[in-house]
C-alpha positions in Angstrom: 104.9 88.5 101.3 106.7 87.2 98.4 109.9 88.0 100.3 111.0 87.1 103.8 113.2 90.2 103.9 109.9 92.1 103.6 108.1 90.3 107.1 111.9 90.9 108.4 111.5 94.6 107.6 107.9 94.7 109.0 108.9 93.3 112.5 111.4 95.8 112.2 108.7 98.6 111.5 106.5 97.2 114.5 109.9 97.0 116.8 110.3 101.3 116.0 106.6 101.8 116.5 106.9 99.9 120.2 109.5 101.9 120.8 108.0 105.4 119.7 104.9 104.4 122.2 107.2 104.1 125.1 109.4 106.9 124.7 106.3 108.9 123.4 105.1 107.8 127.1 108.4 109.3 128.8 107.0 112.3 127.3 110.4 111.7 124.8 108.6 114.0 121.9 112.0 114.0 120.0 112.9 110.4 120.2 109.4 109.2 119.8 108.9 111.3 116.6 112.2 109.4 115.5 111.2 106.3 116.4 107.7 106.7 114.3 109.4 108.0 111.1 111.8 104.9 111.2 108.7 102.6 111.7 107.6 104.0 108.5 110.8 104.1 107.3 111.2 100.3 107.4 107.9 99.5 106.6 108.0 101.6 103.2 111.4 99.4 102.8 109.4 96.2 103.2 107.1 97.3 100.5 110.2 98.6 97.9 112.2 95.2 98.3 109.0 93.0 98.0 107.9 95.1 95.0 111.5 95.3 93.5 113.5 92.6 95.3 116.0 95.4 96.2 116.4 97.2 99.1 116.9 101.1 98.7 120.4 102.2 100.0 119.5 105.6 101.1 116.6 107.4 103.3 116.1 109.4 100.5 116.3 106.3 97.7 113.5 104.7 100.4 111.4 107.6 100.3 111.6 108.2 96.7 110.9 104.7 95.6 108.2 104.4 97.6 106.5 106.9 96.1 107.1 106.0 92.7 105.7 102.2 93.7 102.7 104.0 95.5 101.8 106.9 93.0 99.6 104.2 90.9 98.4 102.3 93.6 94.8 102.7 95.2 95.3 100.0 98.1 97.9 102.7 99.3 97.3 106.1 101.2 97.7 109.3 99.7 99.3 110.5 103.1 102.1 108.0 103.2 104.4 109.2 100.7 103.9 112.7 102.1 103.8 111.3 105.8 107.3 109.5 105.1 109.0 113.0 103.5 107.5 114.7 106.5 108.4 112.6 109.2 112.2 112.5 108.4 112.2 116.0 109.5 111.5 114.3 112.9 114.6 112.0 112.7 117.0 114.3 111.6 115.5 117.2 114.6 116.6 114.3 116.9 120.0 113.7 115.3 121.3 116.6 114.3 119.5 119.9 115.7 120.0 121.9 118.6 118.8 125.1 120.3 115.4 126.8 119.2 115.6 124.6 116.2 115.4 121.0 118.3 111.4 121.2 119.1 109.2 118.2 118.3 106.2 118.2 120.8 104.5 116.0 122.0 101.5 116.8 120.0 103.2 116.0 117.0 105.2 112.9 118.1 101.9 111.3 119.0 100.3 112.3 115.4 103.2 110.6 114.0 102.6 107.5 116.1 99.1 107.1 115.1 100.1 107.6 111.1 103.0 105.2 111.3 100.9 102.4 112.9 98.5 103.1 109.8 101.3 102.7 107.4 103.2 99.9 108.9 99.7 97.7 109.3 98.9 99.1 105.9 101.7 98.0 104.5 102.1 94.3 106.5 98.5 94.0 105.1 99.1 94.8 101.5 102.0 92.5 101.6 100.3 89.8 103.0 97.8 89.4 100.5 97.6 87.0 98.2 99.5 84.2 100.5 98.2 80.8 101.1 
């Protein structure tokens, strides 16, 4: 990583993926699905600020960017971008919905698990090349 902000946002992404495993384990769908959006989340960060040396201010400017970085770049996924819109549907179901609109199930909290761990190792991967 050029940047140590990046390996800071990284940990950060690994912390949130941790976290969606447990509460994904509680049987937590809502939280867990939360949890794995933010690991990609911070993860897609870490690639925007070592890419740009800014960090995005916004979910959206995050999401955005880091499909404008990505769009030209074979090392990365073609899912991520869309996993990253996707999953944000997850945070903001655990934030802000209630009633019949407040489902995430399981099913789809542990799908989101198994994509974020790609991206975040994807991404602590792609940044790591090239050191030493």
């Amino acid at each position: 990583m050029k940047r140590p902000e990046a390996a800071a946002y990284i940990t950060k992404a690994r912390q949130a993926l941790k976290e969606a495993r447990i509460v994904a384990a509680s049987e937590l769908s809502q939280a867990a699905g939360r949890a794995a959006y933010l690991a990609a989340y911070h993860a897609a960060q870490a690639f925007v600020f070592d890419n740009t040396g800014k960090a995005a201010k916004t979910h959206s400017g995050v999401r955005s960017e880091f499909s404008r970085l990505a769009k030209d770049d074979p090392r990365i996924e073609r899912e991520f971008p869309t996993f990253l819109a996707r999953a944000y549907t997850f945070k903001e179901t655990a934030d802000y919905a209630i009633g019949h609109e407040a489902g995430v199930s399981i099913a789809e909290a542990e799908q989101a698990i198994e994509i974020a761990t790609r991206f975040v190792e994807s991404m602590a991967h792609l940044l790591s090349e090239g050191e030493g």
